[in-house]
C-alpha positions as CSV (number, residue, x, y, z in Angstrom):
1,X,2.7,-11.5,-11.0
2,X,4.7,-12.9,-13.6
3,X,2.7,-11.7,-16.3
4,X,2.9,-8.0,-15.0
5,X,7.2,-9.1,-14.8
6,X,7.0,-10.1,-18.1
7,X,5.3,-7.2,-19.7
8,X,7.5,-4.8,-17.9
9,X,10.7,-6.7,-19.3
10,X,8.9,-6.3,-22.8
11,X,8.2,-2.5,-22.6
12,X,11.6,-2.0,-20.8
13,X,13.7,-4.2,-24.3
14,X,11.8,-2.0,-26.4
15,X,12.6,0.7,-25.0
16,X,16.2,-0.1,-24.8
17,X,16.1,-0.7,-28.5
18,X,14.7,2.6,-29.7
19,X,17.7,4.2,-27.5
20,X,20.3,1.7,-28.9
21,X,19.4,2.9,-32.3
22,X,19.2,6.9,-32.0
23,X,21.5,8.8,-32.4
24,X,25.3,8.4,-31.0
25,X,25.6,10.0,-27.5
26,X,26.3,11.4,-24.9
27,X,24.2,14.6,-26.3
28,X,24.8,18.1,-25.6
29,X,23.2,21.4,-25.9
30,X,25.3,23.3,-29.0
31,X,27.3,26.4,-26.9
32,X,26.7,28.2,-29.9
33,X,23.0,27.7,-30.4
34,X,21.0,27.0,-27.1
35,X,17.9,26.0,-29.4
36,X,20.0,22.6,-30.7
37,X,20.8,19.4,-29.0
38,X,23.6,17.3,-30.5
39,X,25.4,13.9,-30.5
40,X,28.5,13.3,-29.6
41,X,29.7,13.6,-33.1
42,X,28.3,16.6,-33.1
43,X,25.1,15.9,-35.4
44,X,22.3,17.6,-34.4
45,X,19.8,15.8,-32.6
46,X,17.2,18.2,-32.2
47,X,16.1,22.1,-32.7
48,X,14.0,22.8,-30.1
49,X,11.1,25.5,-30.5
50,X,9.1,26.8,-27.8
51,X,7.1,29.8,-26.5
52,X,9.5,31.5,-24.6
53,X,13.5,31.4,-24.6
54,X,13.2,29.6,-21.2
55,X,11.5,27.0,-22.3
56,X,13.2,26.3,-25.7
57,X,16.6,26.1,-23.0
58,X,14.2,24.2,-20.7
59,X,13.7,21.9,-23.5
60,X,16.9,21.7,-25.2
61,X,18.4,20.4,-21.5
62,X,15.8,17.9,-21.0
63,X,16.1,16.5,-24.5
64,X,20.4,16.6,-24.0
65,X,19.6,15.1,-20.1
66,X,17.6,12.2,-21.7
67,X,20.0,11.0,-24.2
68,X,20.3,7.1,-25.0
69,X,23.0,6.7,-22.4
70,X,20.7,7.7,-19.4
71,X,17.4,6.0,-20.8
72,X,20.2,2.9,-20.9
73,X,21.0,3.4,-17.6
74,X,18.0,3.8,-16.0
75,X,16.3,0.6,-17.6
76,X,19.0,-1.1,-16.5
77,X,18.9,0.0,-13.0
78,X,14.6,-1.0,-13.4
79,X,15.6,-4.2,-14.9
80,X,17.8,-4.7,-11.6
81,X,15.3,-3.9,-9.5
82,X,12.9,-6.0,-10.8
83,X,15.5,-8.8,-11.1
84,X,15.9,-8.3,-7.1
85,X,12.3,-7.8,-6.4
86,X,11.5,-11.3,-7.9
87,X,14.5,-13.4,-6.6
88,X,14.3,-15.6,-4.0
89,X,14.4,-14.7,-0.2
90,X,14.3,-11.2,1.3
91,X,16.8,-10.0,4.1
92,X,14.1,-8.5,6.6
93,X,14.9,-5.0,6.6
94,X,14.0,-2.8,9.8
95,X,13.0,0.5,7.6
96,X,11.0,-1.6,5.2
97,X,9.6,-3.7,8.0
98,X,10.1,-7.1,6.0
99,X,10.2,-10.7,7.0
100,X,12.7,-13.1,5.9
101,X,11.0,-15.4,3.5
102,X,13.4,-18.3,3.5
103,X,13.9,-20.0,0.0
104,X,12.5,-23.2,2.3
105,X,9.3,-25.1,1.9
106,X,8.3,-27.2,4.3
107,X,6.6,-31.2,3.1
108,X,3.6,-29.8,1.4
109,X,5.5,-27.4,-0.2
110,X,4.8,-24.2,1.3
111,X,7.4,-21.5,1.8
112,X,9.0,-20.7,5.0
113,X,8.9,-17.7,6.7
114,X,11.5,-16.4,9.7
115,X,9.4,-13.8,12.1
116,X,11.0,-11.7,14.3
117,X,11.5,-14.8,16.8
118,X,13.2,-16.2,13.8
119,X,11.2,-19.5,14.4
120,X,10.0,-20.8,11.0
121,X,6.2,-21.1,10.0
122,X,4.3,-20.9,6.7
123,X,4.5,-17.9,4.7
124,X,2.4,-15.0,6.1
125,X,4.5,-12.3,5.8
126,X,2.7,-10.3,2.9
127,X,5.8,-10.8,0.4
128,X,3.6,-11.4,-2.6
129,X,1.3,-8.5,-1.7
130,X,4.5,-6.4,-1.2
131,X,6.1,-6.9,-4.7
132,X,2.9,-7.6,-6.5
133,X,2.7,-3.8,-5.2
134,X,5.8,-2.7,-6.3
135,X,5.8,-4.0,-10.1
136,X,2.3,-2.2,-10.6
137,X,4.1,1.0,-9.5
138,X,7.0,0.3,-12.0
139,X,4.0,-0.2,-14.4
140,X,2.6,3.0,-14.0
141,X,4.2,4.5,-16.9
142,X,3.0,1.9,-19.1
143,X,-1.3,2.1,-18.0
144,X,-1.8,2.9,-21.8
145,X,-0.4,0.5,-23.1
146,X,-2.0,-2.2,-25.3
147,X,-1.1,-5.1,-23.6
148,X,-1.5,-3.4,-19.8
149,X,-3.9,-5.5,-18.2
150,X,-6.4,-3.0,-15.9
151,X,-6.0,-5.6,-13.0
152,X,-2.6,-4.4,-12.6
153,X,-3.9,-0.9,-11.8
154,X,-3.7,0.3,-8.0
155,X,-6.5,1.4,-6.0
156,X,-4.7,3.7,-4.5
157,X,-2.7,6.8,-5.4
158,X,0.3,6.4,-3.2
């Protein structure tokens, strides 16, 4: 698990640093040319071609959506969750259906678990399987990837 954690905070810097280095934003669609995206100091970005007019305006808003200030963000908010999905404990949560995994360990070093009779016993509650799920979701984007490991691929298609 912590390799997959470790290549997703890889993938997640460099992509941080190509959007730390384009152009200034917040960008914007030019109001007097819908075919041009440009940065906040008003240098164009991009001139978008496509086959219709649609989809050039199509284009031109995704482009001005996905500016360096929301790729930012939404790393951040990835690098967040994955800060939270790896931290210690878990508040059970009745809509995820979650057990408490205590940050405990009993003499042999096990960790503790709190079921719904909040009595403790070893850790049975599926946490691992849970988050090992959830980082190979988050790494979905990266499958071709040099350095993604197939192991990290899910069966499923959930």
């Amino acid at each position: 698990m912590t390799d997959l954690a470790d290549f997703l905070r890889a993938r997640y810097a460099e992509r941080r640093a190509i959007a730390e280095a384009a152009s200034t934003w917040p960008w914007k669609i030019n109001p007097d040319d819908p075919e041009e995206v440009l940065a906040s100091d008003d240098i164009l970005v991009a001139d978008v071609f496509a086959l219709s007019s649609n989809q050039t305006r199509n284009t031109a808003t995704f482009i001005a959506t996905n500016d360096p200030a929301h790729v930012i963000a939404d790393l951040d908010a990835k690098l967040a969750l994955l800060d939270d999905l790896l931290a210690e404990g878990h508040e059970r949560n009745e809509e995820d259906h979650w057990y408490s995994c205590a940050a405990l360990t009993d003499e042999d070093g096990n960790a503790l678990c709190f079921d719904e009779s909040r009595a403790p016993g070893p850790c049975d509650c599926g946490r691992d399987a849970i988050i090992n799920r959830r980082l190979r979701i988050l790494a979905r984007p990266f499958a071709g990837h040099t350095d993604y490991q197939d192991k990290w691929r899910l069966d499923d298609t959930r």
